[in-house]
Structure formats: C-alpha cells, structure tokens
N, C-alpha and C positions, 0 to 999 in steps of 0.2 A: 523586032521590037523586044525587049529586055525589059524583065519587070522587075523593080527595086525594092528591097525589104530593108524596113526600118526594125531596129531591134530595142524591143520597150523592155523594161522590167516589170516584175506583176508588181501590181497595187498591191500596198502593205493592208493586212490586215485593218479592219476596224476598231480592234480592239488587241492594247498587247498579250500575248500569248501566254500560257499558265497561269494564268490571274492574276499577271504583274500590275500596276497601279500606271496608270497614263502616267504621273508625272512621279520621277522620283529623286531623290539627290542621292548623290554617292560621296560617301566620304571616308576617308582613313588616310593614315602617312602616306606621306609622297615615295613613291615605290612601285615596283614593276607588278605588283598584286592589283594595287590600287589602276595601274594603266589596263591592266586585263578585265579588270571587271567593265570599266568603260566601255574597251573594246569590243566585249561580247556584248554589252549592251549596245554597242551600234550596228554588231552586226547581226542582231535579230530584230534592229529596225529604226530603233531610238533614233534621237536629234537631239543634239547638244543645247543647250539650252541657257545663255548667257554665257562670259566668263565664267572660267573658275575663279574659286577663291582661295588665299590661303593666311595662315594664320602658324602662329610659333610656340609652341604648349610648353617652352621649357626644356625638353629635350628634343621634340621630332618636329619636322614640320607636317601640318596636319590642309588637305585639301580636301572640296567638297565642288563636285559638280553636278551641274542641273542635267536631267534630260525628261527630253517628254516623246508619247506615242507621237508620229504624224497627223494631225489634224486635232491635235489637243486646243482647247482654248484655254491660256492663264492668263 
C-alpha cells in the first residue's frame, strides 16, 4: 500500500503584511516599474481585482489596477 500526498499551499494570512490596506489600487505610466509593483504585490498574496484601466494624460499613458487581500469584501 502506497500512501499519497497532496501538496497544499499555506493559507494566506488574514491580514496583509506590514500594515498594507486590504484593498489598494496601483497606478502610474505603463512601464516595467508599474508591472513590478504589481508583481510584488501578487507575490506577497494580492488578487487582482477587476480590469485595469487606462487613460492618456497628454504625453504618457497612465494605468491603475485594483487589488485586494484574499478574502476582502468590496
């Protein structure tokens, strides 16, 4: 008999980490600064949270995305 292990990830936190705010939107020029900040924000837990948006100021194009902790309610 051969016993089978599933492999879970740990439960995210209840609360985000360093006293970040469950929900928060990111915004600045569309640009590889603006994807990194994302990034790290997903990869310390966040969830994306609708579309992005964007919008054209004249010179830059400017984007804003949502994210919220796991188990936020908006």
């Amino acid at each position: 008999m051969t016993a089978t292990t599933t492999s879970t990830s740990p439960a995210p936190a209840s609360t985000p980490p360093d006293g970040l705010p469950a929900y928060r939107l990111l915004t600045g020029p569309d640009d590889a600064s603006l994807c990194r900040r994302v990034s790290d924000a997903l990869a310390l837990g966040y969830r994306l949270y609708g579309s992005p948006a964007a919008t054209f100021n004249g010179q830059t194009v400017i984007v804003a995305q949502a994210i919220v902790w796991p188990g936020t309610v908006v």
